[in-house]
C-alpha positions in Angstrom: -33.4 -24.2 65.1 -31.7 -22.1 62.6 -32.8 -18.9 61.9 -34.5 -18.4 57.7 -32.1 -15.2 57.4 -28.3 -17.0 58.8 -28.9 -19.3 55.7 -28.8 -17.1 52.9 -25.8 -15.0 54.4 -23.5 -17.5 53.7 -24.4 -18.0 49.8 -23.7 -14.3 49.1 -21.2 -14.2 45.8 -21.1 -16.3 42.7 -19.6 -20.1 42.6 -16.7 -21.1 41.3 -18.8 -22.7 38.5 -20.2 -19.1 37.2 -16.9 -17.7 37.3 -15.1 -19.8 34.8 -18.2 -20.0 32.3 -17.8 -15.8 32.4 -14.4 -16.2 31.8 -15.0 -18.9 28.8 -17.8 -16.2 27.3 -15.2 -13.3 27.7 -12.3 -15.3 26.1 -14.7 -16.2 23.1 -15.8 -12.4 22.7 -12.2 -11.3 22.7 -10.9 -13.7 20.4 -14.2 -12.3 18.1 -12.6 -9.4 17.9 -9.1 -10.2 18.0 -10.0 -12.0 14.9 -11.7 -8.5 13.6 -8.7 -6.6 14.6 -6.2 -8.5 12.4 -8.5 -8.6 9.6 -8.9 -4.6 10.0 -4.6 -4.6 9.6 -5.0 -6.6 6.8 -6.8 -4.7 4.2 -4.9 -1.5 5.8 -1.7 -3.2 4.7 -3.1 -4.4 1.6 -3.8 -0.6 0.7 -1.1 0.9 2.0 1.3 -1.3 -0.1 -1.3 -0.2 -3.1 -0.6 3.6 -2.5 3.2 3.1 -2.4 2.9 1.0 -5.3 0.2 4.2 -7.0 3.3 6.5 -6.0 6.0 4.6 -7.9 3.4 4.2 -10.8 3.2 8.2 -10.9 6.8 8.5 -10.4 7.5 6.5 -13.2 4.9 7.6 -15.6 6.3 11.4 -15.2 9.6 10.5 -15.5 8.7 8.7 -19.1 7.4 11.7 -20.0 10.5 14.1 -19.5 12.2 11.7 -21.3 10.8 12.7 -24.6 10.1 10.7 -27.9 13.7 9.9 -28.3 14.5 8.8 -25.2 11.6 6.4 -24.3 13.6 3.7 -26.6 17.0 3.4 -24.4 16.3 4.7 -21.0 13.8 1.8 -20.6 15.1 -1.1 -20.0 13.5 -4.0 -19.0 15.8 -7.0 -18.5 12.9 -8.8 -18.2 10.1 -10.7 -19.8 7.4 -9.5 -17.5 6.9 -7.8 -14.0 6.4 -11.1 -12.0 10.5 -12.0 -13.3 11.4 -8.3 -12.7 10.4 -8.2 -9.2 11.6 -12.5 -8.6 15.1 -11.5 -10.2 15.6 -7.7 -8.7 16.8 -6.5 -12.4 14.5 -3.7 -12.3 13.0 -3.1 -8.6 12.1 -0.2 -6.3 12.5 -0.7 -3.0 10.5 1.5 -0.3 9.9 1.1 3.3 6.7 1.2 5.0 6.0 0.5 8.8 9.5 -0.2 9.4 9.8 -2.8 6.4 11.5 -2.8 3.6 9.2 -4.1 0.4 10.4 -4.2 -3.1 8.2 -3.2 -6.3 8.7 -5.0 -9.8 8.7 -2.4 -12.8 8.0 -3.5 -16.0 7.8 -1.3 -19.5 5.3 -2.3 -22.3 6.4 0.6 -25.6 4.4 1.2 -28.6 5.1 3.1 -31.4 3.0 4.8 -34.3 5.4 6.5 -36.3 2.4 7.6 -38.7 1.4 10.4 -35.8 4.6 10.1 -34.3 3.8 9.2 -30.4 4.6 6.1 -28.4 2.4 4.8 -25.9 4.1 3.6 -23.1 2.8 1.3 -20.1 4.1 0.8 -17.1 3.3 -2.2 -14.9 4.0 -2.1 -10.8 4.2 -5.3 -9.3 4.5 -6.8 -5.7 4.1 -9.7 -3.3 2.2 -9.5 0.1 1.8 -12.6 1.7 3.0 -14.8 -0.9 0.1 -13.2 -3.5 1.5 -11.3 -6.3 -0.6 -7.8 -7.0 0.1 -5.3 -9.8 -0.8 -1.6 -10.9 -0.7 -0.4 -14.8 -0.8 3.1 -15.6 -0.3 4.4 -19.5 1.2 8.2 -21.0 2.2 9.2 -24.6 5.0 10.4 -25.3 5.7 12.9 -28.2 
């Protein structure tokens, strides 16, 4: 006759069974936040392409202004109907690197004059594609 303890020695561990649906269940919580990862370096992207883009934009806007009222007319230069065509044809692009990639920012210059006060208002429109979706910035200065 077998003795009640020599049964249970033998069963000591987990089953093949158990092992793989811990396995499945791990898989499914690292894919969870794989998924959260990449999401995370999305919207990082997204806003570090928007700073560069803010840079530019403040770059631009004080160079306007050291221009002076004169100047604003034939320094700017679109070649372009708008920034979408700007940035799509490279006629008036900044290029800037960022995590070891090269991205290029559309500029495009909107002038308005009121010789009655004798100021221009200038806008200046930032544009860029990130993954195939075209974003934009718009900043505005007078110039005297």
């Amino acid at each position: 006759m077998e003795h009640p303890v020599s049964r249970y020695l033998f069963k000591v561990g987990f089953s093949i069974i158990e092992i793989l649906v811990a396995i499945v269940i791990f898989s499914l919580i690292l894919l969870g936040l794989l998924s959260a990862v990449l999401t995370v370096y999305e919207i990082e992207m997204r806003n570090s392409l928007r700073d560069m883009a803010n840079l530019i934009l403040v770059e631009q806007l004080e160079e306007i202004r050291t221009l002076g009222y004169s100047g604003v007319n034939s320094a700017l230069n679109n070649g372009t109907s708008n920034c979408k065509d700007a940035l799509l044809s490279g006629k008036n692009i900044v290029e800037r690197e960022l995590k070891n990639t090269l991205y290029r920012f559309g500029k495009f210059y909107s002038i308005s004059n009121n010789t009655v006060i004798g100021v221009k208002k200038v806008t200046v429109e930032i544009c860029w594609f990130y993954k195939g979706r075209l974003y934009s910035l718009n900043g505005t200065t007078i110039v005297r």
